[in-house]
N, C-alpha and C positions, 0 to 999 in steps of 0.2 A: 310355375309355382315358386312360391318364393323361399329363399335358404335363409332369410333372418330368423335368429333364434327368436321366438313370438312367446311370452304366457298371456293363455285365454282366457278372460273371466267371464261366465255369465250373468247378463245382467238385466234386472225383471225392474228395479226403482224400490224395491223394498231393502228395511233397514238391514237386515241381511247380507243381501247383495254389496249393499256399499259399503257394509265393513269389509267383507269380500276383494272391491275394486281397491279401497286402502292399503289393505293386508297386499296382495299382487303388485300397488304399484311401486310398493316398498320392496320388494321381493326384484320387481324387474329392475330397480334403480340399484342393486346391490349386486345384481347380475351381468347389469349391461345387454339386459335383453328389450324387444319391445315389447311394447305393453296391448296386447285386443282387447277391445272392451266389445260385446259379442250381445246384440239382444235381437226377439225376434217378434216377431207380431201373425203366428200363425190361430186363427180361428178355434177356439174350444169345441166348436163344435162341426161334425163332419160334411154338415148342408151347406149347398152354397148361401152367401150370406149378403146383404146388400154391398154397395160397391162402398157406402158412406160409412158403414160397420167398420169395413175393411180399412179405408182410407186413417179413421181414428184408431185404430190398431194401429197402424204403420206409425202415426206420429205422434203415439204414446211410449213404440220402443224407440225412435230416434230423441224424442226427451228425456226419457233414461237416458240413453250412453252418454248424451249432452253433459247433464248433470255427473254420469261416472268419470266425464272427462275430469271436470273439477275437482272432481274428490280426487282423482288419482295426482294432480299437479300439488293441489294441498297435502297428502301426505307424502311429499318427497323430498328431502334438504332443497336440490336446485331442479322444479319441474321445465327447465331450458333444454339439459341435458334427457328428460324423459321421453321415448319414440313413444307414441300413443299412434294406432289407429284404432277405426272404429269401424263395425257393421250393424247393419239391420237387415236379417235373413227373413225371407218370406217363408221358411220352412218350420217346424214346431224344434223346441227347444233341445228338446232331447237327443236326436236324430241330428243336428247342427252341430250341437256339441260334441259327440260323439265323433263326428266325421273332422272336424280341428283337433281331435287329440292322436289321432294318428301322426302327425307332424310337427303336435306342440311340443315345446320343453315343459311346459305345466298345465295346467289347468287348473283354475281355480271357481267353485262355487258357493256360495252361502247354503248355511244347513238350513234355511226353510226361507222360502219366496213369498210371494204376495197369496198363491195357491194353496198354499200349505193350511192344512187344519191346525188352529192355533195350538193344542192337543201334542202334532205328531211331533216326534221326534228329530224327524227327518222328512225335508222335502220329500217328493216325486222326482224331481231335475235330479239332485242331490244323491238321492237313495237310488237312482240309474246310471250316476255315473260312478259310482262305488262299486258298480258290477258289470261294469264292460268300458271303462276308461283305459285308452291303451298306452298312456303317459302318466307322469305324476299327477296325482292328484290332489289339491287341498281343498277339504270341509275348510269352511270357517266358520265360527260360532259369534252371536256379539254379545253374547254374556258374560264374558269376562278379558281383561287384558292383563298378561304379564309387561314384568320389564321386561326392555330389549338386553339389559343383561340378563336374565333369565336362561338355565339351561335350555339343550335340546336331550330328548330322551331318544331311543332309538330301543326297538324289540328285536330278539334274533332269537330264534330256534336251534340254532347252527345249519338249517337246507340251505341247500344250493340258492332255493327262490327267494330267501330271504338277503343275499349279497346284494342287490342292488338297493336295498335301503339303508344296507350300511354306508355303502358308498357315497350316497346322497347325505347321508344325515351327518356324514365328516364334512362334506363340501359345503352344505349348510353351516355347521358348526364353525369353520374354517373363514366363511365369508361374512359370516354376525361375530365373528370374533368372541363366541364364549363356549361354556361348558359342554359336553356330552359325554350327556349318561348311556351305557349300553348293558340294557337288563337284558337278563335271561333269569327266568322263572322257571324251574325246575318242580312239576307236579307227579308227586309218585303214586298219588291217592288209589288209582287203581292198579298199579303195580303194588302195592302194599295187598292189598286183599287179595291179588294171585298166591301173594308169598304165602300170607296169613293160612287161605284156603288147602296149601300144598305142602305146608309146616315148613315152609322156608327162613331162615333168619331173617327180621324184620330187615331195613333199611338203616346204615350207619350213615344220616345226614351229615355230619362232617366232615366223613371220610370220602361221601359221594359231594359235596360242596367243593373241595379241594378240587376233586379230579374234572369237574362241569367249570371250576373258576381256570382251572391251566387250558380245559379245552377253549374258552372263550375268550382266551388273550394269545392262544394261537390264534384262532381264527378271525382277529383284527390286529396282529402283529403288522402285516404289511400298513396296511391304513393308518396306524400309528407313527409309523416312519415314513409316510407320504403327506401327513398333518401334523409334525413334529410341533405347533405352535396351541392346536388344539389342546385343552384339559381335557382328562376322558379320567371319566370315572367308570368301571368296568363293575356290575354288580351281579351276582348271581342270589335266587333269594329262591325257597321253597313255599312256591305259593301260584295259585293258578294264576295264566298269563295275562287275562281281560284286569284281575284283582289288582295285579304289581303293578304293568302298567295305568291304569285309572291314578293309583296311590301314586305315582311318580310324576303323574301328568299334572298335580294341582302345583307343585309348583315349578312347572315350565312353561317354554313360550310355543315349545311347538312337539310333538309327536312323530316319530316316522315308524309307520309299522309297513310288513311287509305286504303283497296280495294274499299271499298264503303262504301256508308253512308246509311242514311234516305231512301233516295230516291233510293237506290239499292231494286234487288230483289235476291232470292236464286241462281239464273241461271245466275246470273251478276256476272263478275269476275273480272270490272273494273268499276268503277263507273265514272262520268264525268267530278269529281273536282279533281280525282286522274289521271286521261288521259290527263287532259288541265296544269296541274304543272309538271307533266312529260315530256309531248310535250316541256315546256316553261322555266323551271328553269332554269339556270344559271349552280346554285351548284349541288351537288349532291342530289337526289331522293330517297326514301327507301320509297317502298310499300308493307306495311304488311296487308298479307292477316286474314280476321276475322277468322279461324278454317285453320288447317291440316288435 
């Protein structure tokens, strides 16, 4: 098995996708990792199927990768320096994917392939690796591009499972050389109506903003001092987390939220505020899971 650090992108030949292999190949050339370009030619359907069917599957995904080679060389300062391999898996996409992110550093997919109802939100590929991808994960969307000046935003709850998105989202921030934003969204909506219900003193927002804003700059004190070069803007805002982040995302270039938060549990692999920013961003998406 091989120890090169590898990002996977999957790749179907829709425009998607290749904003997809772009986005990754700029990512791998910023990294110094190499670059997979990953497509597969498994049957739609579960019948055995002629051998000629078969045969034009196979060299429909090897003309993708072909083509994702290109795009990847095209978007990278010097494509001399960029590792690219390529595969064409006889196995279904899903299933392939999946089993490369056990020992990717990333993984990257476009939110909706050649399959996709033009309708959905999200892929099929896409919307299954958002809930069992065991590495980073980037959506990418091709509706819109920021600058490469352009923040990154980063979400935190303050849990434990939310740590490794911080840590990614300073190393990102640290390697694009610009800003990061780190919200925390503080919603008290339903603790308001226990107090309300129990004649408790409502909620002193300022007083609780203060104490939620010193808890949030302990809790990236270190990271601060290990990205002394990074701009970090630290914000804490009273407002549900999908809503702040969305508002924060238009104008960045990329998102890091966590797999889950608080309110996940061990057997959840995608928490609610990481599925409703994924569904909805704009930019691109990066969900890093709490543990490999």
């Amino acid at each position: 098995m091989s120890t090169v650090s590898e990002i996977v992108v999957g790749v179907d030949g829709s425009p998607s996708a290749q904003h997809a292999v772009a986005w990754a190949a700029h990512e791998a050339e910023l990294h110094g990792y190499r670059l997979q370009l990953m497509s597969s030619y498994a049957s739609p359907v579960s019948d055995r199927v002629p051998q000629s069917y078969e045969d034009t599957l196979r060299a429909t995904a090897e003309r993708d990768v072909a083509e994702a080679g290109t795009i990847a060389q095209a978007a990278v300062d010097d494509p001399d320096t960029l590792d690219i391999s390529t595969e064409v898996a006889s196995g279904a996409a899903i299933p392939e994917l999946l089993s490369r992110s056990e020992t990717a550093k990333m993984l990257v997919v476009g939110s909706r392939g050649l399959g996709a109802i033009s309708r959905a939100l999200l892929g099929s590929v896409s919307a299954a690796m958002t809930a069992h991808c065991r590495c980073p994960l980037a959506v990418i969307r091709d509706s819109r591009s920021a600058p490469e000046t352009a923040p990154i935003v980063v979400g935190t709850d303050g849990s434990r499972a939310n740590r490794p998105a911080l840590e990614f989202a300073f190393e990102e921030a640290g390697v694009r050389k610009v800003g990061l934003t780190v919200l925390h969204a503080w919603a008290d909506g339903d603790l308001a109506l226990v107090h309300a219900s129990q004649g408790l003193p409502v909620w002193d927002w300022p007083t609780q903003r203060k104490e939620e804003k010193a808890r949030l700059d302990a809790e990236i004190a270190d990271l601060c001092a290990k990205y002394p070069d990074v701009p970090i803007r630290s914000v804490v805002v009273r407002d549900r987390p999908v809503r702040a982040l969305l508002d924060h995302a238009q104008a960045a270039q990329m998102v890091v939220v966590g797999s889950r938060g608080r309110g996940g549990f061990s057997g959840m692999l995608l928490g609610s505020t990481s599925r409703n920013v994924v569904y909805s961003a704009q930019c691109p998406v990066v969900i890093v899971p709490d543990a490999r």
